[in-house]
Backbone as numpy.savetxt, mean C-alpha at the origin, in Angstrom:
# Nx Ny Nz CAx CAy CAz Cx Cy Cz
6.36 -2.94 -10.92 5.89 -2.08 -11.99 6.58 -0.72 -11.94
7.26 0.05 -13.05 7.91 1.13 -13.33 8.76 1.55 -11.87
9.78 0.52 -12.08 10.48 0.85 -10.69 11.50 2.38 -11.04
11.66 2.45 -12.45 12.26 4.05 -12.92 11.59 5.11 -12.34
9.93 4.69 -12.12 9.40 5.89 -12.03 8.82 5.97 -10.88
8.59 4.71 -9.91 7.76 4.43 -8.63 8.80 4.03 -7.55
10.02 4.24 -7.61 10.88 3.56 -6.37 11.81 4.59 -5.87
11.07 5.86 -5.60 11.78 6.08 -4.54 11.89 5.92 -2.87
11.23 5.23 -2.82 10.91 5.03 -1.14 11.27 3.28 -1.12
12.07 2.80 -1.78 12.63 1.03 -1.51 11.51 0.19 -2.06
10.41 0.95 -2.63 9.16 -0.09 -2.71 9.34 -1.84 -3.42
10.16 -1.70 -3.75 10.68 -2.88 -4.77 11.03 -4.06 -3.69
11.33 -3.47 -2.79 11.83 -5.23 -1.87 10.48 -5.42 -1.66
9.08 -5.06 -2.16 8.15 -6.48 -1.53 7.99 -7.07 -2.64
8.74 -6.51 -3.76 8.38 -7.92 -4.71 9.55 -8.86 -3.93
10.78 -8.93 -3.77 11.79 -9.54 -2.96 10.78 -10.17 -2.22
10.33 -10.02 -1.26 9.80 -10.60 -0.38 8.60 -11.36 -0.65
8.29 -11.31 -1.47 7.15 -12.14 -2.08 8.02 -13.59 -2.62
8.62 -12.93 -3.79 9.45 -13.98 -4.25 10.49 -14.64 -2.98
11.50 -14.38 -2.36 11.64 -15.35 -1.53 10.89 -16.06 -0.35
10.00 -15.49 -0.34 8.61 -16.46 0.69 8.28 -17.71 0.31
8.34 -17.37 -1.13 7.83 -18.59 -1.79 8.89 -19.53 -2.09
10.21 -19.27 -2.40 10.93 -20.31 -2.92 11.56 -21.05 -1.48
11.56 -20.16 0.08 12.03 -20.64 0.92 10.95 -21.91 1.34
9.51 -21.74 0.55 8.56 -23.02 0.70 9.05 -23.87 -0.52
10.24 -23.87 -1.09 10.16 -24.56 -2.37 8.83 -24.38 -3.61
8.79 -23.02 -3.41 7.94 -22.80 -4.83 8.31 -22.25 -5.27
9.10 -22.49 -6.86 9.51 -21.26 -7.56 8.73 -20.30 -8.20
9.70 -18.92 -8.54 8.95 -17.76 -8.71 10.08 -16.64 -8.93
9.58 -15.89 -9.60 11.23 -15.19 -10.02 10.26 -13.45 -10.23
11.00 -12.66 -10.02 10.82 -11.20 -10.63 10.70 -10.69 -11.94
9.84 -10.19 -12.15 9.85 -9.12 -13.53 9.74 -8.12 -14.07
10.62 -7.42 -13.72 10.50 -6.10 -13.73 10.34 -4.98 -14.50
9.13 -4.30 -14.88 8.43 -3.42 -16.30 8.72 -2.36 -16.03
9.80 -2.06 -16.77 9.90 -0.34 -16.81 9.36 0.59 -17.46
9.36 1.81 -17.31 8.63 2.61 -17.95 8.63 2.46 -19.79
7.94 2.27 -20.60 7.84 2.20 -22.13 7.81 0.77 -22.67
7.85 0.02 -20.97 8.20 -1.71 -21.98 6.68 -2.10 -22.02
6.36 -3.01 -22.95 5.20 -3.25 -22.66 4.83 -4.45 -21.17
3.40 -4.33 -20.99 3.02 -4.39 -19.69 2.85 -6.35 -19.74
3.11 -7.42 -19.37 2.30 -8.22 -19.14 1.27 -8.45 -18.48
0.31 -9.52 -19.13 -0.92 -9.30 -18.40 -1.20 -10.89 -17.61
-0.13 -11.36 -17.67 0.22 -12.94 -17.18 1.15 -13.34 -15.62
1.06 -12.00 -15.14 1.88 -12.09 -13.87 0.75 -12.44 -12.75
0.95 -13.05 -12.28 0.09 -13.47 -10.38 0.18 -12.57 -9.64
1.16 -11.89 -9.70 1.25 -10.07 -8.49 1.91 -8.89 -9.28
1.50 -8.20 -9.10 1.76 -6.72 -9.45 2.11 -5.93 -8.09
3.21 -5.23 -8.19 3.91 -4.60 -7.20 3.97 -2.92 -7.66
3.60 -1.78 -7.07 3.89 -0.54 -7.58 3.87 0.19 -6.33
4.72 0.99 -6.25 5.76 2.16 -5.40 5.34 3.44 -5.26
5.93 3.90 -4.65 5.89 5.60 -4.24 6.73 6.20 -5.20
6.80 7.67 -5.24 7.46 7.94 -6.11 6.71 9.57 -6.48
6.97 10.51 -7.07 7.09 11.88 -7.32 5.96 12.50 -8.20
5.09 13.13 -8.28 3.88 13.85 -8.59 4.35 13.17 -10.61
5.40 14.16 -10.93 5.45 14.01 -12.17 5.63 12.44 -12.78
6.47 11.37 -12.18 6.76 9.97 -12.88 5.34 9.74 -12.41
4.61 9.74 -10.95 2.96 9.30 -10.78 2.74 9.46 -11.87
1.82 10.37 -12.36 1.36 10.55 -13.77 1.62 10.62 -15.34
3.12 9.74 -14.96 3.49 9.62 -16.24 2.97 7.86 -16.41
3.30 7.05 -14.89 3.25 6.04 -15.11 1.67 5.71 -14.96
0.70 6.48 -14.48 -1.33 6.17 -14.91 -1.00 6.44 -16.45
-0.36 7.21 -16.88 -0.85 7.55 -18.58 -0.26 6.37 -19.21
0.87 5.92 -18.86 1.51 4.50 -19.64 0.14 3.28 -19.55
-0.42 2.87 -17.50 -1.04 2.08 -17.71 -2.47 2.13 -18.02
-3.14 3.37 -18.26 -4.14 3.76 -18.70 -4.30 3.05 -20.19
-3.26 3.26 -21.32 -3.26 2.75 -22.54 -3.67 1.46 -22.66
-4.67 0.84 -22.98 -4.54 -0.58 -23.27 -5.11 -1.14 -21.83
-4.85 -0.36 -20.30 -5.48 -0.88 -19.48 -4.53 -2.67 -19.23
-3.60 -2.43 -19.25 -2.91 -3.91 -19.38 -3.53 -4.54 -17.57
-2.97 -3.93 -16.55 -3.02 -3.89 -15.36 -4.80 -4.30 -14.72
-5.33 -3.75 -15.63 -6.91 -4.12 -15.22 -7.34 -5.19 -16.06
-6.54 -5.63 -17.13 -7.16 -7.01 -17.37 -6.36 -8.10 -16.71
-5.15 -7.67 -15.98 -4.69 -8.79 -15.44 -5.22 -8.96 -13.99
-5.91 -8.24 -13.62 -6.66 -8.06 -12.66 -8.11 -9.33 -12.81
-8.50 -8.84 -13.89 -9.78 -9.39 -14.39 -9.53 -11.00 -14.43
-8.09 -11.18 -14.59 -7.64 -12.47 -14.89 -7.41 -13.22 -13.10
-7.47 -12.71 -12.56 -7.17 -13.16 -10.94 -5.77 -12.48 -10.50
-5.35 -11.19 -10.94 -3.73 -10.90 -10.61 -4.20 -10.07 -9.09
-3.35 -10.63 -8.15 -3.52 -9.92 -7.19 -2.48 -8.48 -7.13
-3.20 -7.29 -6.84 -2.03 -5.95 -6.82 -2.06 -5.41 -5.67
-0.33 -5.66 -5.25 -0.20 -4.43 -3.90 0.25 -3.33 -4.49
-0.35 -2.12 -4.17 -0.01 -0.99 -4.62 -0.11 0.17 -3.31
1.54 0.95 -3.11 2.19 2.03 -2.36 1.98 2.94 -2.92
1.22 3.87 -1.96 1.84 5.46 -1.83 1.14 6.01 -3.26
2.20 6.30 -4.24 1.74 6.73 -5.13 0.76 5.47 -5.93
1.30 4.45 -6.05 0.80 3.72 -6.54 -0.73 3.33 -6.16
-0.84 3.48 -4.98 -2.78 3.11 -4.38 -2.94 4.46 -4.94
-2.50 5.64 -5.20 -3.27 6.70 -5.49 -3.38 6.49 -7.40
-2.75 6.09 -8.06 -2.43 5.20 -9.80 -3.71 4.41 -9.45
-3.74 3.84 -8.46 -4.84 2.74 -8.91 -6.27 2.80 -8.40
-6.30 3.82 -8.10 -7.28 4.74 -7.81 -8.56 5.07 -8.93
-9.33 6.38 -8.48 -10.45 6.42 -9.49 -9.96 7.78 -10.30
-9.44 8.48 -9.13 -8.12 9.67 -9.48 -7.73 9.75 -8.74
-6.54 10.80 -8.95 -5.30 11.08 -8.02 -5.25 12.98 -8.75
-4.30 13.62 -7.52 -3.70 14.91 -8.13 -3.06 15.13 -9.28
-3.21 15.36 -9.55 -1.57 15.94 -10.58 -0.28 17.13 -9.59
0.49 17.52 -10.32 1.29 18.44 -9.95 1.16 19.86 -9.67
0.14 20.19 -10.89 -0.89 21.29 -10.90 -2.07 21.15 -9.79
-2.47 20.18 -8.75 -3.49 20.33 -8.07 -4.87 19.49 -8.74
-4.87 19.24 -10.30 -5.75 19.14 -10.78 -6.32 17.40 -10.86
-7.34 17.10 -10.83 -7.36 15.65 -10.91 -6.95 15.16 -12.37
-6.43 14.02 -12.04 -5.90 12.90 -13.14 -6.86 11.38 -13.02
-7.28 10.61 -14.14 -7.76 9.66 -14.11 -6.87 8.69 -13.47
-7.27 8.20 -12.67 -6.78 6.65 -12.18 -7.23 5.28 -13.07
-6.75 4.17 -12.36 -7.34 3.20 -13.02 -8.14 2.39 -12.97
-9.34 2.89 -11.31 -10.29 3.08 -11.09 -10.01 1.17 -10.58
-8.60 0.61 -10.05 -8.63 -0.68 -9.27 -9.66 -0.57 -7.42
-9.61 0.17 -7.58 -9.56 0.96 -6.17 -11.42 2.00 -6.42
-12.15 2.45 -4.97 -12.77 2.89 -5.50 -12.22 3.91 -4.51
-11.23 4.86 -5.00 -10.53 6.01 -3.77 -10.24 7.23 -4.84
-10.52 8.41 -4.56 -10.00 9.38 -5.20 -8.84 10.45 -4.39
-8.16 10.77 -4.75 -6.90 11.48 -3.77 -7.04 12.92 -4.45
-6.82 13.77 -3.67 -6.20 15.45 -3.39 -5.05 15.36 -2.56
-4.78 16.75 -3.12 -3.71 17.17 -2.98 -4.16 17.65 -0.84
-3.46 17.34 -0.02 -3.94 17.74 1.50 -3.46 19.38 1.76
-3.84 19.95 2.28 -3.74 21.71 2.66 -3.34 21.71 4.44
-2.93 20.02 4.97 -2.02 20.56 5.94 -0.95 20.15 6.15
-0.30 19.64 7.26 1.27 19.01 7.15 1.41 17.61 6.69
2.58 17.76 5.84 2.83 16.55 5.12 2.63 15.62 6.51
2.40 14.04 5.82 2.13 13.04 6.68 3.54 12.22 6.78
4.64 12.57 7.56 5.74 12.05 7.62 6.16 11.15 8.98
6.30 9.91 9.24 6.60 9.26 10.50 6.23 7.66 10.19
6.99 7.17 11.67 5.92 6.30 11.68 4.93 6.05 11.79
3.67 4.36 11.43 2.80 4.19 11.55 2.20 2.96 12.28
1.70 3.36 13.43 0.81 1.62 13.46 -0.72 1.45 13.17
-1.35 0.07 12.30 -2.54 -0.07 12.05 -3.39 -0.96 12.58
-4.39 -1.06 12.83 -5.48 -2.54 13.06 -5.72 -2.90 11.40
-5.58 -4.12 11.54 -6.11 -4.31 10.24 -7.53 -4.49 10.48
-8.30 -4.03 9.45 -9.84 -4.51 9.54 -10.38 -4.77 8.24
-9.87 -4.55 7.16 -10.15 -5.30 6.03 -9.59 -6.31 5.25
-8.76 -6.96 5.63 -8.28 -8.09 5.62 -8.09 -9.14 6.83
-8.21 -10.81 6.29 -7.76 -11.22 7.67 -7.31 -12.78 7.32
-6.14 -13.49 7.83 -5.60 -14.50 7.17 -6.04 -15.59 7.39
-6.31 -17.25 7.13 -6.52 -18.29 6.82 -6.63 -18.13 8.39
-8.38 -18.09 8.75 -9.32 -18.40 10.02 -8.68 -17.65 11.36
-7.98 -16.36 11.09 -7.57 -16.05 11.99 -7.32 -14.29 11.61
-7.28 -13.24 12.27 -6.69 -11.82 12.09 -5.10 -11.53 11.85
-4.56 -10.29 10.94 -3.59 -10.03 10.74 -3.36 -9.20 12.16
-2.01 -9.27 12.47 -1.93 -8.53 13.60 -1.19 -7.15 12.90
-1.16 -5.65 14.28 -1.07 -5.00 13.66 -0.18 -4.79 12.46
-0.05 -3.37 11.89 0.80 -3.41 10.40 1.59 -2.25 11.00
3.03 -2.33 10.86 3.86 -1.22 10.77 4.67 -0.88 9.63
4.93 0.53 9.71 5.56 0.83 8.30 5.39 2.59 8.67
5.95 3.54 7.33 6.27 4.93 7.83 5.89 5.36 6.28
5.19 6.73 6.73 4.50 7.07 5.50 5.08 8.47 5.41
5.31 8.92 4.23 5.87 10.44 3.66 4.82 10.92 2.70
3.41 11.28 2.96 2.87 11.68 1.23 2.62 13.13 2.18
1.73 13.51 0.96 1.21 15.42 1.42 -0.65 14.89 0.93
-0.74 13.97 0.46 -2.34 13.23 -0.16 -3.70 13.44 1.22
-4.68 13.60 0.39 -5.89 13.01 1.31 -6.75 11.89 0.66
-6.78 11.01 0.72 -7.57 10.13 0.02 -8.53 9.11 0.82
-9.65 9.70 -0.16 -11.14 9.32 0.27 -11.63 8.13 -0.30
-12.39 7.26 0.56 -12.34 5.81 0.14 -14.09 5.72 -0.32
-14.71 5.19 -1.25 -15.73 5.16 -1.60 -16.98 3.82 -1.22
-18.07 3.75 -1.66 -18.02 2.58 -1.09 -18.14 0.87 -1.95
-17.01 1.37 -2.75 -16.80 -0.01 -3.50 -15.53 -0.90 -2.79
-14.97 -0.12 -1.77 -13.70 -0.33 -0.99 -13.88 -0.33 0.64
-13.04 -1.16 1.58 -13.15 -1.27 2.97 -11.80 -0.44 3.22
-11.11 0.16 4.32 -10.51 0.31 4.74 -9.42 -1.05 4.76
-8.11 -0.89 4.89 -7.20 -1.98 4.94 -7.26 -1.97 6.26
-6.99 -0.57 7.17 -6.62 -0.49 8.20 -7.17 0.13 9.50
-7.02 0.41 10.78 -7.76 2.02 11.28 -6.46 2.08 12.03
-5.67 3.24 11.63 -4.81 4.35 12.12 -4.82 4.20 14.38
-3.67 3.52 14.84 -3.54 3.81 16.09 -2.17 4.88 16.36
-1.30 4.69 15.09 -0.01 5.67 15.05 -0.11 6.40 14.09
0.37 7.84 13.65 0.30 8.43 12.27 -1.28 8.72 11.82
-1.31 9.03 10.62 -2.34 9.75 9.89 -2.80 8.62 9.21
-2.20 8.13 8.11 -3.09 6.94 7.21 -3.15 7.67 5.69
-4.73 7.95 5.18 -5.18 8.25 4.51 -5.58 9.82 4.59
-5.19 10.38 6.04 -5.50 11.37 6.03 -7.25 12.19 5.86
-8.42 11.50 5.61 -9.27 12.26 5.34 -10.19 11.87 6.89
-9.64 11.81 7.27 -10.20 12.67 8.88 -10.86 11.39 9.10
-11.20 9.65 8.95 -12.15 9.24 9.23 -11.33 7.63 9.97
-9.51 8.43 10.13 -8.78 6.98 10.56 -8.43 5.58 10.03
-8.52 6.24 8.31 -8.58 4.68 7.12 -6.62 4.64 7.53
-6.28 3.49 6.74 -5.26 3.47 6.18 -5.14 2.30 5.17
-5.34 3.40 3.78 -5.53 2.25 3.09 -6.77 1.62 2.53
-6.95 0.50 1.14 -8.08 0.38 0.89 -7.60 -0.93 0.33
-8.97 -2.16 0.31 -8.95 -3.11 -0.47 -10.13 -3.53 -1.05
-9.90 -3.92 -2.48 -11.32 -4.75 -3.08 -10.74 -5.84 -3.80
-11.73 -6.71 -3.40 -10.87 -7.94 -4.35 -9.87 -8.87 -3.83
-8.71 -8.60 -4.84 -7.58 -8.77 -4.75 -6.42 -7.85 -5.02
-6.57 -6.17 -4.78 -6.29 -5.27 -4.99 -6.33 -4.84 -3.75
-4.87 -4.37 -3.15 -4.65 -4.01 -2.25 -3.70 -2.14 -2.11
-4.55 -1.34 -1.30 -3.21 0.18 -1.83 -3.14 0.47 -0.12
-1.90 0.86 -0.08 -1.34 1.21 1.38 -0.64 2.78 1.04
-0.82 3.23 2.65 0.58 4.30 1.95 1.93 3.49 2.93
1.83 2.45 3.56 3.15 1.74 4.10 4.03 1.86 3.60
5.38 2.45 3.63 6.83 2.06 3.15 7.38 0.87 4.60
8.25 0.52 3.87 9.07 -0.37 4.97 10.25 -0.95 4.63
10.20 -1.56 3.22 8.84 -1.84 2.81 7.98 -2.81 3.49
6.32 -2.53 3.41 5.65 -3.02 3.86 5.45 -4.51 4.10
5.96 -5.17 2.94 6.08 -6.91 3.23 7.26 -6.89 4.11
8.26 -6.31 4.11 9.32 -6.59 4.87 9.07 -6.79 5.99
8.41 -5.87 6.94 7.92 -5.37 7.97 6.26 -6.19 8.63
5.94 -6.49 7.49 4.47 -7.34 7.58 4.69 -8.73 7.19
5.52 -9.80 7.45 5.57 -10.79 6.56 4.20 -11.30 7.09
3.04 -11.47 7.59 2.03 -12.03 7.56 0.63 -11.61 6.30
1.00 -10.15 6.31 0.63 -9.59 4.79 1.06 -9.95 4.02
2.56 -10.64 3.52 2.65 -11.04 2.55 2.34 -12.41 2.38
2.26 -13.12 3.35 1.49 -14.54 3.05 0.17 -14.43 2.76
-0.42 -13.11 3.27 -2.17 -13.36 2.92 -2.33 -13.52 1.12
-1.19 -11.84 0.76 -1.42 -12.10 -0.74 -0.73 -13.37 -1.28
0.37 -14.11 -0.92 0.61 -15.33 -1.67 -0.61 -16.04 -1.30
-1.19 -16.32 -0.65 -2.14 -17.50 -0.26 -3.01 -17.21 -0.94
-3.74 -16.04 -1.55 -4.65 -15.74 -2.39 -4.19 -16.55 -3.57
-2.78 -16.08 -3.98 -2.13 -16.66 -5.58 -2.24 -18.44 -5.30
-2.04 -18.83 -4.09 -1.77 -20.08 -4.27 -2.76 -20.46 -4.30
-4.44 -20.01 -4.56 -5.58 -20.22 -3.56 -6.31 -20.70 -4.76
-5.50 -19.57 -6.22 -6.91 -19.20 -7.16 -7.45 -18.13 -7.45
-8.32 -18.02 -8.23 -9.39 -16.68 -8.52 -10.12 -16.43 -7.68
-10.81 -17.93 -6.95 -11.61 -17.35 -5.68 -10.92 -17.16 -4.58
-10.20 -17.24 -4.42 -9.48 -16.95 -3.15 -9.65 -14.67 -2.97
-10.29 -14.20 -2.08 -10.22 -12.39 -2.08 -9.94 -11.97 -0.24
-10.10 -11.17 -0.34 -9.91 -10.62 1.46 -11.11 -10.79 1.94
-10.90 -10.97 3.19 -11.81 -11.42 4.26 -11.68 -10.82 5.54
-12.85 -11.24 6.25 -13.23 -10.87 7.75 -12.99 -11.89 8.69
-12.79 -13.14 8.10 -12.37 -13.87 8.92 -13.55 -14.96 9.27
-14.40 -14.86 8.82 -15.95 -15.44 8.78 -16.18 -16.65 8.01
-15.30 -17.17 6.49 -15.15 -18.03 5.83 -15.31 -17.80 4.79
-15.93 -18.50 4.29 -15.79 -18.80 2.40 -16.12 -16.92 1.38
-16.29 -17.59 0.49 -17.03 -16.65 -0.54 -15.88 -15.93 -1.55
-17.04 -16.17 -3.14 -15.97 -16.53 -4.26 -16.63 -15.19 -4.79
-16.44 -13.96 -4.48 -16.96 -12.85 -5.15 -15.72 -12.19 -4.78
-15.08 -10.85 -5.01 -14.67 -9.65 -5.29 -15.39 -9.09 -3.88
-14.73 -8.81 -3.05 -15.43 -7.99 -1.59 -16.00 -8.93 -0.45
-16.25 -10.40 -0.84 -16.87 -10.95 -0.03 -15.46 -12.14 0.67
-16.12 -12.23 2.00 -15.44 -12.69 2.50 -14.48 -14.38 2.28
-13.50 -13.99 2.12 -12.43 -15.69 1.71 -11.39 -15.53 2.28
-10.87 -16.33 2.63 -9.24 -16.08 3.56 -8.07 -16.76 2.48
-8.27 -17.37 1.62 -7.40 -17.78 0.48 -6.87 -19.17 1.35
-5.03 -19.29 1.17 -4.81 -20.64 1.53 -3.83 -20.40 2.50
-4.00 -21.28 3.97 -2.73 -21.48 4.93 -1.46 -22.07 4.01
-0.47 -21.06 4.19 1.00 -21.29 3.74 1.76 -21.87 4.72
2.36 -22.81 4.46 3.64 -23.83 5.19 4.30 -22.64 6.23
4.23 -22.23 7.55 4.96 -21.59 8.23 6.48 -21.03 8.02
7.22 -20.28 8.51 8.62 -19.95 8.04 9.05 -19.32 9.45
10.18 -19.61 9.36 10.48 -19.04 11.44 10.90 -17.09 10.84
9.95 -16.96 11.75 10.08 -15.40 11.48 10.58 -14.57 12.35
11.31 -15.67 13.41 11.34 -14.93 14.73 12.60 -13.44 14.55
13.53 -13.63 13.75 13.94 -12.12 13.96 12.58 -11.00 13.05
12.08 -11.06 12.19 11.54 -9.73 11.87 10.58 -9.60 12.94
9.99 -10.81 13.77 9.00 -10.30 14.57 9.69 -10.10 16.13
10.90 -9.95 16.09 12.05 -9.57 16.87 11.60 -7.86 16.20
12.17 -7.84 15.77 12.27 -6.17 14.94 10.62 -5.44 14.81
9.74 -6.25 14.27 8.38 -5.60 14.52 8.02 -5.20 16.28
8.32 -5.79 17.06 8.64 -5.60 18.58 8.92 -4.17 18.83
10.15 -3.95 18.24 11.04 -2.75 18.75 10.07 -1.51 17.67
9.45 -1.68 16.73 9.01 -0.53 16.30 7.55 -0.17 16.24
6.83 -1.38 16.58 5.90 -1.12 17.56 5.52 -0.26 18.65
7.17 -0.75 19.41 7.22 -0.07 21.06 7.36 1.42 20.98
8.70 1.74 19.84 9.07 2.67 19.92 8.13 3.56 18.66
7.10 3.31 17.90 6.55 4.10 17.16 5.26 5.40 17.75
4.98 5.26 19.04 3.96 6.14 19.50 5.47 7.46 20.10
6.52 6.88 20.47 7.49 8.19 21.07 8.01 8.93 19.54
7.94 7.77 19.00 8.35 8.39 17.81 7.25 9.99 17.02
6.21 9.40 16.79 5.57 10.40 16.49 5.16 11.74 17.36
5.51 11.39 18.53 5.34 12.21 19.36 6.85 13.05 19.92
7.70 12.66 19.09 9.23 13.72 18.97 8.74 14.53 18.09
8.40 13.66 16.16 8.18 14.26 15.29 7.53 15.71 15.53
6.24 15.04 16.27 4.73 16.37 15.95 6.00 17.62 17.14
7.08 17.80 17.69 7.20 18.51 18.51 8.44 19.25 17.79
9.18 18.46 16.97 10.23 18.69 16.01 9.41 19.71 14.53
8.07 19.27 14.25 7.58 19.67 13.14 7.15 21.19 13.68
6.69 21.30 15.16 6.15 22.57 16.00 7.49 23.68 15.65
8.59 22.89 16.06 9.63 23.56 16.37 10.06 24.42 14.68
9.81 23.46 14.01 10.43 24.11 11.91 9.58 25.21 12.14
7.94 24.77 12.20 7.20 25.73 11.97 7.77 27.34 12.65
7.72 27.06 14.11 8.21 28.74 14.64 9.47 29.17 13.75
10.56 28.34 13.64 11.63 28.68 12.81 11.53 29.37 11.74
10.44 28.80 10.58 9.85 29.64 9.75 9.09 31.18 10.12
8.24 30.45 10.56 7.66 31.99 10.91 9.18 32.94 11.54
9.53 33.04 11.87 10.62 33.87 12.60 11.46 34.25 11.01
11.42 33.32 10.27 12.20 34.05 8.96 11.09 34.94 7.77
10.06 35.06 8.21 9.34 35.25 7.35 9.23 36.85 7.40
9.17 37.96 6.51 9.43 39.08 6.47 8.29 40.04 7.50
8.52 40.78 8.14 7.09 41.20 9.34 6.56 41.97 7.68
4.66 42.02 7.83 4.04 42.78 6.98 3.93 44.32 7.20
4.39 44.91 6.00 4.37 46.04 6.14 3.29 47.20 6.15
């Protein structure tokens, strides 16, 4: 969705990765990509939306606000992963540029501000705890987040995640992330399927599953919106290099943040030292 206006952070390879998951099981499935002014279909199985810059954010809620295309394909069983800016779009609101709230599209029950301390830049590792795949847990989630957001999760929504690396969601309570349904918002870049291919089988297995197929605890059935379903076990795929590569940034993501927070110490004095003494 509006990759003109939502892709600056690569968000677009998890549609890639969706789509070749599936055809390497022999299921076809192809990309479609809605740019800003085209009209929206409401017949797609996944919806994909990106990170991306205060001003295209709110150009692209006012496009899908119109008509609401995105929430009836929702209504229809469309499962949505939505990044960064995009979980904050699909939200109940989000900032604007001015500070001021903007309507969301209320997929999500999360409202976002603008945050008043250091941008949230690094890597991340998560527990998942609101999702969990066909009779078994997602293991952790890695991926690297850039917003300046605080976003508060309400209680129509679980946490996706709880924060062991990085910030998350930022509002002090260790979320990262929110899901209801079949509506999923991260602030993960990676992109996140890249980096998670077990996340991306949960959401195909939902598509392959049905309407009832939603996120789960791992407990079994249930055909509601919030209640627990694990959707459908997908045909395996040898994953052994990305989970070669999830290895190494795992290991190396706690030194990592812990250069950052000492590198970010270091700008700060830099600044202050340029800043004019008060007279």
């Amino acid at each position: 969705m509006h990759p003109d206006l939502l892709g600056t952070y690569g968000d677009g390879g998890n549609g890639v990765v969706l789509v070749e998951r599936l055809r390497w099981r022999d299921v076809p499935a192809e990309i479609v990509e809605v740019h800003s002014g085209d009209p929206v279909p409401t017949s797609c199985d996944v919806y994909c939306l990106g990170g991306g810059e205060d001003g295209p954010e709110a150009r692209s809620a006012l496009e899908l606000l119109d008509g609401r295309p995105l929430n009836r394909a929702v209504e229809n069983g469309a499962v949505v992963l939505a990044v960064c800016a995009g979980f904050q779009v699909v939200g109940r609101e989000f900032a604007g540029a001015d500070g001021r709230p903007r309507p969301g599209l209320g997929l999500l029950d999360v409202r976002t501000r603008k945050g008043s301390g250091a941008r949230a830049v690094g890597e991340v590792v998560a527990e998942p705890v609101g999702v969990a795949g066909p009779g078994r847990g997602l293991p952790p989630l890695t991926g690297y987040e850039n917003h300046g957001a605080v976003t508060e999760l309400g209680a129509g929504v679980r946490p996706l995640a709880r924060v062991r690396v990085g910030v998350g969601n930022g509002a002090g309570d260790g979320s990262e992330g929110a899901v209801s349904g079949r509506v999923v918002g991260t602030y993960l870049h990676g992109p996140v399927l890249a980096r998670n291919p077990a996340l991306a089988d949960l959401l195909l297995g939902w598509v392959v599953g049905g309407p009832g197929s939603y996120l789960g605890d791992g407990d079994g059935g249930g055909d509601a919106p919030g209640d627990a379903g694990d959707g459908v076990a997908l045909a395996p795929l040898d994953d052994g290099e990305v989970e070669e590569l999830r290895r190494e940034r795992l290991a190396a993501a706690p030194g990592l943040s812990a250069r950052r927070g000492g590198l970010m110490a270091r700008l700060r004095q830099g600044l202050d030292g340029l800043r004019p003494s008060p007279r």
